[in-house]
C-alpha positions, 0 to 999 in steps of 0.5 A: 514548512520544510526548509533547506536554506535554499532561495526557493524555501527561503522565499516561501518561508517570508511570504508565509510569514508575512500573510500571517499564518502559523507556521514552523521550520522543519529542516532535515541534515541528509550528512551528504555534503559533510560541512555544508549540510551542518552549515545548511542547518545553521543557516536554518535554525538562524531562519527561525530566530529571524522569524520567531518560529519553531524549528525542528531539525531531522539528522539522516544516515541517508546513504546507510539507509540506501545502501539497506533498501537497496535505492538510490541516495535522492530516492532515499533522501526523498523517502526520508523526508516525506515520512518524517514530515508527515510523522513531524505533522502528526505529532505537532498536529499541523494542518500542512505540510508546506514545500517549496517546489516551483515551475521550473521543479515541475518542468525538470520532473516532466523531462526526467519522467519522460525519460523514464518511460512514465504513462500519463500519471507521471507526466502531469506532474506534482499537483497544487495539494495532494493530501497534506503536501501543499506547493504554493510556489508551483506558479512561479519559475525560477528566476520569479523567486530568486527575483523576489529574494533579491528585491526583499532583500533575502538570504539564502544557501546556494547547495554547491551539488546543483552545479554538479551534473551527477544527477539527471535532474541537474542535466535537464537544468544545465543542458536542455533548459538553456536549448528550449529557452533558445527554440521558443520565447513562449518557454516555459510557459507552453510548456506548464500550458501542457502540463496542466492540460495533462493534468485535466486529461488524467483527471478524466481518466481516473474518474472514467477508470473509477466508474468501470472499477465500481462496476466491475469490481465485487468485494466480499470482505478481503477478496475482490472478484472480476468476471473474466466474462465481463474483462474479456470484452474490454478492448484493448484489454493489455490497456484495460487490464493494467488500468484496474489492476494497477490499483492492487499494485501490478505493475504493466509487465505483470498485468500484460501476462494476466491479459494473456492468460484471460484471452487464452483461458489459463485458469488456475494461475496465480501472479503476485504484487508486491501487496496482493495475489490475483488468482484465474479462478474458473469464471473470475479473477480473484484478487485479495492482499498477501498474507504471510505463510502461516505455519504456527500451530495455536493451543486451546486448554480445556478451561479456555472459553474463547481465543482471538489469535488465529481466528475468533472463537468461543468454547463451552462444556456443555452436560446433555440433559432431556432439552439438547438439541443439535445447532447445524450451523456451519459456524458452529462445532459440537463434539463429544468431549470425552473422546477430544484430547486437550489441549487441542491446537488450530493450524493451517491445513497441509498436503496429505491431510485427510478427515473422516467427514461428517456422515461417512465410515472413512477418511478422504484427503482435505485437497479433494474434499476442497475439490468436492466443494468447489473452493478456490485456491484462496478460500482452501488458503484462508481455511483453518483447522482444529485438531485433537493429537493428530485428527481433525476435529473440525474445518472450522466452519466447514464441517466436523469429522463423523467420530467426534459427533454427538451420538445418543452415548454422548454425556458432554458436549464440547461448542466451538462457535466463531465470533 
């Protein structure tokens, strides 16, 4: 369980402890507080004699770390201890991760998401268990812990930054606490009443947005697919269309212009995530991850039989003989060996490629043999090519170039199949 010293992990730490479970001390020293965070972990490593448990100690460069990603010290502070946590959990092969958040955590993340503009995700605030975080305390308040340490005689570490109001945290502590105490004697407990009414309300919401998205939401390997039919009759569509696509990580700005551009027909356009791309294709939006700009060029030997980098392929020599016959899979490449030039290469297709397709006497540039084929912007940005010098052999599982076919002349044949 993580342990800062602080009453709160202090108390969680000997209620654990004395229902018997197996348990651990992981405590991490952000170096925030110079000497009172060495102190701090002391106090922590004391813990562990005290109870007789493991206790594992994590040091942080926390404000280098920010500075790098460019976010504040608690979001870093905050990053830093959920990965290490997990990472901690993973190798020592717990069950949970244990921490100490109460009522009154709950209470200050409402007012500090509510000031930050959240929707109703951020509003409900932290649930009981989410995967391996487990928050046994989040029905007591405050002063319901700090009573309990007094009685059972606990010590803990008071953090001298709670008394600050650096952070909007402490504000909502030190300032509007005290006045909504003061409007109403049912404070706080109307207001956990709310939050977990919230709570059930997105609940619904995510299992009614679950059912739309399985409805509407095709997945063809990589690539998910949304009639534009079909969302242009979800009303309000600004509503619906952050709603779905929040999942692929667009955030409402984003989605809002993709609304826009469904309701005035802008096929073609592309928006971006910070994980996934949707492009307005003709008649559906198309959404698939984000792949890396890929500029290398992969060399294929004469005596290779098979690659897995950049796509899965076989190679086979092959001597004609009276039983030949051509395989007209598209999966499938036979070229007259003697007129490739090896070692051949597999690269991304580019602007102003051309080939000279199967069954016809001259070349055509790939950008309109795409365009003949009706491919969408992320299949032509999916499609990989194999090359002899300078010509293109194959659109690797498309069609191959009409100079390299099998002719009666031909004495080798060279197969490429995908895996």
């Amino acid at each position: 369980m993580t342990v800062s010293g602080g009453a709160d992990s202090v108390v969680i730490l000997d209620l654990f402890h004395k229902t018997g479970y197996s348990i651990a001390i992981a405590h991490c020293n952000f170096h925030l507080r110079g000497a009172e965070s060495d102190e701090d972990e002391l106090f922590a490593r004391e813990l562990g004699r005290k109870y007789d448990v493991d206790v594992f100690v994590k040091h942080f460069n926390t404000k280098e770390y920010a500075a790098s990603k460019k976010i504040s010290v608690q979001v870093a502070a905050r990053d830093l201890r959920y990965d290490w946590f997990e990472n901690l959990r993973q190798e020592k092969k717990f069950d949970f991760i244990a921490v100490a958040h109460h009522a009154d955590d709950q209470i200050e993340t409402f007012f500090i998401n509510l000031l930050r503009g959240s929707g109703l995700a951020g509003l409900k605030g932290m649930p009981v268990k989410r995967d391996r975080i487990i928050r046994p305390l989040l029905f007591a308040g405050r002063e319901d812990v700090e009573a309990y340490a007094k009685e059972q005689n606990l010590s803990f570490r008071d953090d001298s930054s709670n008394n600050e109001d650096k952070y909007l945290r402490n504000k909502i502590r030190h300032k509007l606490t005290p006045v909504l105490h003061n409007l109403t004697d049912s404070y706080p407990g109307t207001v956990i009443d709310s939050l977990n009414n919230l709570s059930e309300a997105d609940l619904l919401l995510q299992l009614l947005l679950q059912e739309k998205f399985n409805g509407m939401v095709k997945q063809n390997e990589d690539v998910f697919s949304l009639s534009i039919t079909e969302f242009r009759k979800l009303q309000p569509l600004e509503v619906w269309s952050y709603y779905l696509l929040r999942t692929f990580g667009f955030n409402r700005s984003t989605t809002n212009k993709i609304a826009d551009t469904v309701t005035h027909g802008q096929s073609g356009k592309i928006f971006y995530s910070e994980t996934h791309q949707l492009l307005m294709d003709r008649d559906e939006l198309l959404v698939k991850p984000l792949q890396k700009n890929d500029e290398a060029e992969y060399r294929i030997d004469d005596e290779q039989q098979e690659v897995t980098e950049p796509i899965p392929l076989i190679f086979q020599t092959l001597t004609i003989d009276g039983d030949f016959s051509i395989d007209t899979a598209l999966s499938t490449a036979q070229l007259d060996k003697d007129k490739l030039v090896f070692p051949l290469t597999i690269r991304k297709w580019r602007s102003g490629d051309r080939i000279n397709p199967l069954g016809m006497s001259g070349s055509k540039l790939l950008s309109d043999y795409f365009i003949d084929k009706k491919m969408s912007l992320f299949t032509k940005n999916d499609i990989w090519l194999l090359l002899s010098g300078k010509d293109i052999v194959w659109i690797i599982g498309y069609g191959i170039s009409d100079y390299y076919k099998i002719t009666p002349k031909t004495k080798h044949i060279f197969t490429v199949r995908m895996m």
